[in-house]
FIKOLGU-706412 format. One record per atom (N, C-alpha, C): chain; atom name; x, y, z; residue in three letters. Coordinates in nm, 3 decimals. Layout:
<rs>
chain, name, c1, c2, c3, resn
A, CA, X, Y, Z, ALA
...
</rs>
This chain:
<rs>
chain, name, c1, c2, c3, resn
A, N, 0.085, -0.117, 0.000, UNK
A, CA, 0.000, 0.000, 0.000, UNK
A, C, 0.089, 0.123, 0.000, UNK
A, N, 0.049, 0.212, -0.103, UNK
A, CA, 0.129, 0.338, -0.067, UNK
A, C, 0.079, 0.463, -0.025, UNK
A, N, 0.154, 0.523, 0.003, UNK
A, CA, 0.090, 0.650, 0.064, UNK
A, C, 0.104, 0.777, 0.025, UNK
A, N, -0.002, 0.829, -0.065, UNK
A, CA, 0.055, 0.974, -0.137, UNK
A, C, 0.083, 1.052, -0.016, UNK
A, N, 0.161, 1.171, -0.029, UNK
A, CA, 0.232, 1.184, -0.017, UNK
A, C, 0.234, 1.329, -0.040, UNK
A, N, 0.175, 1.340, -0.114, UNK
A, CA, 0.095, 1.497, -0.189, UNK
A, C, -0.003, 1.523, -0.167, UNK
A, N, -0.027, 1.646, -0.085, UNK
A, CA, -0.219, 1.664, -0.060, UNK
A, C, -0.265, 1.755, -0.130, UNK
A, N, -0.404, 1.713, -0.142, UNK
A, CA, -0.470, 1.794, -0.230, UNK
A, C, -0.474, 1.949, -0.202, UNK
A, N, -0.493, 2.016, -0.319, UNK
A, CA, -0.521, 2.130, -0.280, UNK
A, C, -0.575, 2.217, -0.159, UNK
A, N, -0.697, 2.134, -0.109, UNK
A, CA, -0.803, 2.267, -0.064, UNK
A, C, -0.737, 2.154, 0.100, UNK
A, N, -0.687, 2.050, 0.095, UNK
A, CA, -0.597, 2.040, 0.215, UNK
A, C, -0.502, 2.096, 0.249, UNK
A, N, -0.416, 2.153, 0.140, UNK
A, CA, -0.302, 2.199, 0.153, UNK
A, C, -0.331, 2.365, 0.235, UNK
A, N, -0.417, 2.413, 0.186, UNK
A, CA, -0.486, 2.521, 0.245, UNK
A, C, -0.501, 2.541, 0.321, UNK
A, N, -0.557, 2.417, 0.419, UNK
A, CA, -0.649, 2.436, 0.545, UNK
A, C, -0.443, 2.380, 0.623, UNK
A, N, -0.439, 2.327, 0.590, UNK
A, CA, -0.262, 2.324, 0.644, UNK
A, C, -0.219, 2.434, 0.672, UNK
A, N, -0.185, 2.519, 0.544, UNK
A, CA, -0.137, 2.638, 0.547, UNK
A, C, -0.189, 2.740, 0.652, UNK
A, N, -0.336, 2.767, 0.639, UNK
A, CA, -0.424, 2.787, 0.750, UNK
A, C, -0.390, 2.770, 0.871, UNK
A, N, -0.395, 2.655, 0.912, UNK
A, CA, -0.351, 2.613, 1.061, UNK
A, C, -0.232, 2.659, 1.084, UNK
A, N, -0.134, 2.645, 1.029, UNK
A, CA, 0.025, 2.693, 1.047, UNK
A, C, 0.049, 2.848, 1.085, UNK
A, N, -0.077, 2.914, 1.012, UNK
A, CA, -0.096, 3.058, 1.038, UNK
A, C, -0.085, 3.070, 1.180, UNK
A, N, -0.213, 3.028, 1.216, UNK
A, CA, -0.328, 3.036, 1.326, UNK
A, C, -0.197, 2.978, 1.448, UNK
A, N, -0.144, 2.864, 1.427, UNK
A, CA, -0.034, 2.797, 1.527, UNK
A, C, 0.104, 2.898, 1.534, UNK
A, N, 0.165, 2.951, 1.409, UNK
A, CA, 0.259, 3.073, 1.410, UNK
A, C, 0.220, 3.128, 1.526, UNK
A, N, 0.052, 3.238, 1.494, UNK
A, CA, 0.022, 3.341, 1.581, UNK
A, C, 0.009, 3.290, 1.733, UNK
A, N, -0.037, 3.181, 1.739, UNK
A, CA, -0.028, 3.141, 1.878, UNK
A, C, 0.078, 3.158, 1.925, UNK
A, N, 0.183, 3.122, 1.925, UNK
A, CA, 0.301, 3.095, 1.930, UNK
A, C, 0.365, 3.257, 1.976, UNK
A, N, 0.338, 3.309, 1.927, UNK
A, CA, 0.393, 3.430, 1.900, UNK
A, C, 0.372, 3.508, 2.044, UNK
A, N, 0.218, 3.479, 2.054, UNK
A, CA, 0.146, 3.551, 2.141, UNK
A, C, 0.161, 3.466, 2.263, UNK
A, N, 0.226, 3.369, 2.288, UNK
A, CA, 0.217, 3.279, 2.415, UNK
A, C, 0.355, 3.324, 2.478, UNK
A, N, 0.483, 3.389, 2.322, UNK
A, CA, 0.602, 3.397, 2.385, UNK
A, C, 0.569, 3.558, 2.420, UNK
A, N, 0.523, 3.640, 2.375, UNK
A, CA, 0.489, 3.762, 2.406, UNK
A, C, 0.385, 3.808, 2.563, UNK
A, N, 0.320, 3.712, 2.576, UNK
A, CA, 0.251, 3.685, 2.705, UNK
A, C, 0.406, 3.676, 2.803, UNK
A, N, 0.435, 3.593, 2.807, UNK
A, CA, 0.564, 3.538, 2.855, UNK
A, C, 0.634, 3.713, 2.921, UNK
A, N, 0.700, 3.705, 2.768, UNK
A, CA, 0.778, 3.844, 2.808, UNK
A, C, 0.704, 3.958, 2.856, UNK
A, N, 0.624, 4.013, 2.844, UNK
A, CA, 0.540, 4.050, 2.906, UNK
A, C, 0.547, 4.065, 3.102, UNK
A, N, 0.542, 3.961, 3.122, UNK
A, CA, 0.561, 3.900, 3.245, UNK
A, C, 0.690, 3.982, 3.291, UNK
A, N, 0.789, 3.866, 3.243, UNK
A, CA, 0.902, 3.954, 3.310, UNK
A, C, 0.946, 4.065, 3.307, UNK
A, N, 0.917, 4.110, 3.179, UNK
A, CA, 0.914, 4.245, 3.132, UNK
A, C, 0.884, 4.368, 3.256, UNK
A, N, 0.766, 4.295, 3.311, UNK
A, CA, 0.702, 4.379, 3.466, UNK
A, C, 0.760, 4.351, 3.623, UNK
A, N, 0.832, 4.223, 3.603, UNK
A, CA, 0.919, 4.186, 3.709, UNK
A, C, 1.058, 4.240, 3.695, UNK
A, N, 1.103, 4.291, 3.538, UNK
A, CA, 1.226, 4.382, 3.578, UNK
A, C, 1.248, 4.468, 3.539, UNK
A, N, 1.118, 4.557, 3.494, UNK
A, CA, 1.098, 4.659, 3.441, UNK
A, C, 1.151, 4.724, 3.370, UNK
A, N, 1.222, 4.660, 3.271, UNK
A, CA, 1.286, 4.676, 3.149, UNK
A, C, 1.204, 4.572, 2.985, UNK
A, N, 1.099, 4.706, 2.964, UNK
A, CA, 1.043, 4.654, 2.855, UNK
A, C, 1.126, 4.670, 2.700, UNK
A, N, 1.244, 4.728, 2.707, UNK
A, CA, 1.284, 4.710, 2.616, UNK
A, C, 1.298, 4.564, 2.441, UNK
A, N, 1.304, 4.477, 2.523, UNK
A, CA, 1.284, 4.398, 2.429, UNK
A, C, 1.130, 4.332, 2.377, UNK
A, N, 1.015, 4.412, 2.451, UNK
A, CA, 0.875, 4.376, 2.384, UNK
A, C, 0.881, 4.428, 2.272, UNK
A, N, 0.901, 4.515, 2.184, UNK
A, CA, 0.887, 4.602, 2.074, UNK
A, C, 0.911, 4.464, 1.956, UNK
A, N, 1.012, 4.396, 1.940, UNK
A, CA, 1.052, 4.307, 1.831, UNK
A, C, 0.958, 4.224, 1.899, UNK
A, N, 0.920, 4.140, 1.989, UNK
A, CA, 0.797, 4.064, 1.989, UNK
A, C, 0.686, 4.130, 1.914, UNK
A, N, 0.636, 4.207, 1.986, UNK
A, CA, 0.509, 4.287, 1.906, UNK
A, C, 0.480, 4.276, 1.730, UNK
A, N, 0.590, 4.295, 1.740, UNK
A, CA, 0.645, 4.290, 1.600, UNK
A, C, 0.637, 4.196, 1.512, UNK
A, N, 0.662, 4.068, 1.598, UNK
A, CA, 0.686, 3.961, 1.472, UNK
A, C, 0.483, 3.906, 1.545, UNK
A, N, 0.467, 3.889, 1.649, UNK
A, CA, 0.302, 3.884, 1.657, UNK
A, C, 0.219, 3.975, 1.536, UNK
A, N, 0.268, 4.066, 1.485, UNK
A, CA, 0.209, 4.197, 1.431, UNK
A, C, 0.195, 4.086, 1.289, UNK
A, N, 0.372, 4.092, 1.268, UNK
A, CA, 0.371, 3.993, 1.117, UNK
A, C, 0.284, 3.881, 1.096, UNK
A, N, 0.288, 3.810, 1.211, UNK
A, CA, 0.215, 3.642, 1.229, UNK
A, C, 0.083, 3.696, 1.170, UNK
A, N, 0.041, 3.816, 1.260, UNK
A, CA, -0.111, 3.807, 1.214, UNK
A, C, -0.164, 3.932, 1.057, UNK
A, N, -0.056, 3.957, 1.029, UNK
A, CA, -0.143, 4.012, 0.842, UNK
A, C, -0.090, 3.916, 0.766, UNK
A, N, -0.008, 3.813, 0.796, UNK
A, CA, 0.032, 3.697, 0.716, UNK
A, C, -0.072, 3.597, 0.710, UNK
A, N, -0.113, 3.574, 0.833, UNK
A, CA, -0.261, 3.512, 0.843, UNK
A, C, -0.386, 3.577, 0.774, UNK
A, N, -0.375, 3.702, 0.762, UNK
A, CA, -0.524, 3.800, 0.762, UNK
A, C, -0.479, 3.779, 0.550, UNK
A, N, -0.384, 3.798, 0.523, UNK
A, CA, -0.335, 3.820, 0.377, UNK
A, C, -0.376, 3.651, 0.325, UNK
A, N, -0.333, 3.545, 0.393, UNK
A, CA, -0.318, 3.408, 0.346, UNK
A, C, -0.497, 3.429, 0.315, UNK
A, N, -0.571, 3.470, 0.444, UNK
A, CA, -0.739, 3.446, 0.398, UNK
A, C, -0.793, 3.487, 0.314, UNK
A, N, -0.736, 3.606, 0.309, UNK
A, CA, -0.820, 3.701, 0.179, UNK
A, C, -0.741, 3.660, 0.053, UNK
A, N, -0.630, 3.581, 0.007, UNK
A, CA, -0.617, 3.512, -0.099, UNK
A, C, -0.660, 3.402, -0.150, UNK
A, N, -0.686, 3.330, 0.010, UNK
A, CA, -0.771, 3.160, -0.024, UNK
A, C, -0.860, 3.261, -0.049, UNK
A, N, -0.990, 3.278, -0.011, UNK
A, CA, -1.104, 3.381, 0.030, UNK
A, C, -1.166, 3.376, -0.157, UNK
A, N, -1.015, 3.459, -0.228, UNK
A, CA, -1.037, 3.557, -0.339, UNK
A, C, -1.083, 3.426, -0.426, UNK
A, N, -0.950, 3.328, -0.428, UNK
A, CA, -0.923, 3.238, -0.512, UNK
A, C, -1.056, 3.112, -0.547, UNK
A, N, -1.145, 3.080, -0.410, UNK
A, CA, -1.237, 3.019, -0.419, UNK
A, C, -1.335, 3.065, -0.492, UNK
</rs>
């Protein structure tokens, strides 16, 4: 028995999708995080590049929808 290996399109999507959605989590769980200590040593200096790449995670997500979105 073999096993493709290649997924279909409108799977590949909902993949892509999730990967978004799991990025932004991600993002926002390490930003929660810093956050935290951020207030325990009151040096927020390094939130700004978090923010940042959370910022990216999510119009990369918002851009991926409105292209599946267009394309359907």
């Amino acid at each position: 028995m073999s096993v493709d290996k290649h997924a279909q399109p409108h799977e590949d999507r909902h993949l892509q999708a999730f990967q978004h959605v799991l990025n932004l989590k991600h993002d926002l769980i390490d930003l929660k995080h810093a956050v935290k200590r951020a207030r325990k040593s009151q040096d927020y200096s390094s939130l700004a590049a978090l923010f940042e790449r959370a910022e990216h995670s999510a119009r990369a997500g918002r851009l991926f929808a409105k292209t599946t979105a267009a394309g359907e």
